[in-house]
N, C-alpha and C positions, 0 to 999 in steps of 0.2 A: 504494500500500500504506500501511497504516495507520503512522503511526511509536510509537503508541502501546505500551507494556508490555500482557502480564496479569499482573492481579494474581489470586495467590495469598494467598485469607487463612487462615492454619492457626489452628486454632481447638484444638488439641491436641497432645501430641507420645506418641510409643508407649513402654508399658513400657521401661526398661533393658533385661531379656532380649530384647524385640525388636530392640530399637536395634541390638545387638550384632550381629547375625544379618543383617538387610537395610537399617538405618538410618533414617534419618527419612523422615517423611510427603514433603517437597521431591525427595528421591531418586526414591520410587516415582512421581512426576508425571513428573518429567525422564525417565522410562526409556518412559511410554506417550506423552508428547509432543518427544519428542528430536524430529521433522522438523517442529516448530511455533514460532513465536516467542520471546522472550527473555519471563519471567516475572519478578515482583519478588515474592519470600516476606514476611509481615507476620505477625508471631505475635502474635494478638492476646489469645492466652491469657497472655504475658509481660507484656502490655502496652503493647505496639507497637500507633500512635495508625493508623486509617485514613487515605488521603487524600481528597483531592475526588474527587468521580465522576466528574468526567470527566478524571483523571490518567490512564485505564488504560483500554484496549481493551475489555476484557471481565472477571469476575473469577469463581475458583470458589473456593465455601467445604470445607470439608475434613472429615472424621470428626474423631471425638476421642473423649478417653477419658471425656467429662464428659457430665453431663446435661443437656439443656436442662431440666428442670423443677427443677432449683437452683439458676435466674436469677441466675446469677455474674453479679456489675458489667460483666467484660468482655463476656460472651455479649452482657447486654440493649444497652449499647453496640452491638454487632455487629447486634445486631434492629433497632436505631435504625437505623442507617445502611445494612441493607437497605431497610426504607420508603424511606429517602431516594430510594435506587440504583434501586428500583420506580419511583418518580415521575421520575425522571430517562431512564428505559426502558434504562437499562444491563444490558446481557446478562450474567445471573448462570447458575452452574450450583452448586447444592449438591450435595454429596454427606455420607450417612449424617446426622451431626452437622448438617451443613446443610443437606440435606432438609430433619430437626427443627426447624430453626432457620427455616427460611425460612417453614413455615407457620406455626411459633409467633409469627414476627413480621408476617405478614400475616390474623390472624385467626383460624389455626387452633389444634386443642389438641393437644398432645402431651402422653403419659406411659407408663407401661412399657406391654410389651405384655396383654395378659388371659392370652397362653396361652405369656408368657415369650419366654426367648430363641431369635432363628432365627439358626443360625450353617451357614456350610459352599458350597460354590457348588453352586447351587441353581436349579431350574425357574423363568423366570419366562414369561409369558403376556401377550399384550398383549391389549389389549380393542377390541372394534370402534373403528371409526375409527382408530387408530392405524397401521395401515398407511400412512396421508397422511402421517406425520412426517416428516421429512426425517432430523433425526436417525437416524432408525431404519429408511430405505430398506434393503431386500434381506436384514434379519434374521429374517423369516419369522415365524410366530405365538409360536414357543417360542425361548428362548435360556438360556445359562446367565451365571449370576454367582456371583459370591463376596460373601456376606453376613456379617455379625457384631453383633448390634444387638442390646439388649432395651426400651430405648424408639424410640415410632412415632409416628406419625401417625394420631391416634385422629378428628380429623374437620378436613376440609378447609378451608382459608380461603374465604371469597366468591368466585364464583367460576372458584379452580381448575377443573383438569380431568386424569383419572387417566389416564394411558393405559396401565398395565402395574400385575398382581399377581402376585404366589409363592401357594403352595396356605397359606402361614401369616400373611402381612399384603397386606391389598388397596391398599395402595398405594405400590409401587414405583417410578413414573416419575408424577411431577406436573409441569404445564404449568401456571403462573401467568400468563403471558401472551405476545407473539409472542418477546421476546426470553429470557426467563426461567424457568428446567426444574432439577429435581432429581430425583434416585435414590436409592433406600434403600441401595441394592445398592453398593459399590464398583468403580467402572471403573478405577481406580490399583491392584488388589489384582493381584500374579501369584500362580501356584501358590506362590511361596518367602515372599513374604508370609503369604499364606492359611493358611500351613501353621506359620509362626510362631506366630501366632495362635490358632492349635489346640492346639499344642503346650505353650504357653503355658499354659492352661485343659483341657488334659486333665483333670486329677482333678474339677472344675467337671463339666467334660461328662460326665462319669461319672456323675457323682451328678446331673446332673439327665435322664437317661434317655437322652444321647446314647451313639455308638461311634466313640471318636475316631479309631479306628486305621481303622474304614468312611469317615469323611469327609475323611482324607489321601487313602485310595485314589481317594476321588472327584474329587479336583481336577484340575482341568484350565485349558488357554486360555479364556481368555473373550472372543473378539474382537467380540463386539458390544457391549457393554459401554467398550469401549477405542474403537471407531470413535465411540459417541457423544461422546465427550469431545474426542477429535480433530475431528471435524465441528463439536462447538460453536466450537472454538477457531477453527477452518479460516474460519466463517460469520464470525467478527467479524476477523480479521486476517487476511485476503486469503492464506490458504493455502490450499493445495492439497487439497482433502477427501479426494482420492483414493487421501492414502499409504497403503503399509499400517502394521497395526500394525505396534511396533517391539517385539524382544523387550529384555527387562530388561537394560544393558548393565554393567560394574561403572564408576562413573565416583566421581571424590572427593565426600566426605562437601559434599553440599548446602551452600551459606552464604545469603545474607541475598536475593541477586542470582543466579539462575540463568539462563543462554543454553541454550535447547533446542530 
């Protein structure tokens, strides 16, 4: 077994009124990877420096509340040092933020969406071929997630390859290369999350044509979504791919160094 950490890079931390409610981003990871290795957090929105690539098993980038297209110091830092982690063939897996991120820094464009924000858990669809993913073995053509995002993935790096969309952005699961995958979609989101989040931007969602009290009703488990994340981890640090998910359990407030 590997003795190696993953590293967690958080590239954001949530509202205060979220915080309050479910806590930080380290939390929500701990509660879908609790039967998975010991993870080291780096906030790299604070300032906290990366380290070598090959310190850490594997590493996933995190949502956030920022945009990539206002090439913050720290972000483009974090785009360097994916190129790096590409060339080194270190298994990343972004999420939201770093989905963004990972194509902004391997060639692709990101910016808002044309037809705005897709928030809510939501339809996605994979596309031929992707039934071979291993990631994604036994989740069948449609599955649900929890979304939140108003910038995307507006064109792919050299390249990529898509393998899943929602009926509002085409590209929700990107494969960069054999060890390297992000998601639009949040696999760390539970309904208690999701629903902060909504809550949060209710009069938002009002006013731009959503029903927030419709997309609370909607939420639910998202266990394919969750087994990807677990599976990635499972693939680089000799666990067990087969646990199930774990539901969100209440443990103390996240710090620098989490055991999960």
């Amino acid at each position: 077994m590997s003795e190696k950490t993953l590293l967690l890079i958080q590239v954001g931390t949530p509202p205060d009124d979220i915080r309050a409610q479910v806590g930080d981003l380290p939390l929500w990871f701990s509660a879908v990877l609790a039967a998975g290795p010991a993870f080291k957090v780096v906030r790299v929105f604070e300032g906290e420096p990366l380290p070598p690539h090959d310190a850490h098993s594997a590493a996933i980038i995190t949502g956030s509340w920022a945009m990539v297209t206002d090439l913050l110091p720290w972000s483009e830092a974090t785009a360097q040092w994916i190129r790096e982690a590409m060339a080194w063939e270190m298994p990343l897996f972004g999420i939201c933020y770093g989905h963004q991120l990972m194509a902004h820094a391997l060639g692709g464009r990101v910016d808002y969406h044309p037809q705005g924000r897709e928030m809510g858990c939501l339809d996605i669809a994979l596309l031929p071929g992707a039934e071979h993913e291993a990631l994604l073995a036994g989740s069948g053509p449609h599955f649900k997630a929890n979304l939140t995002h108003m910038q995307t993935v507006l064109e792919l790096p050299p390249g990529a390859r898509v393998l899943a969309r929602s009926a509002h952005d085409p590209h929700q699961i990107v494969r960069y290369g054999p060890h390297a995958v992000s998601t639009q979609f949040h696999p760390e989101f539970s309904p208690a999350v999701a629903a902060a989040c909504i809550e949060l931007r209710a009069q938002v969602l009002q006013s731009e044509g959503f029903d927030p009290a419709a997309m609370l009703e909607q939420l639910s488990d998202t266990p394919v979504p969750e087994q990807m994340l677990q599976r990635f981890v499972a693939a680089y640090a000799a666990q067990s791919a087969a646990a199930p998910a774990l539901q969100a359990a209440q443990v103390p407030q996240a710090e620098t160094i989490l055991t999960v």
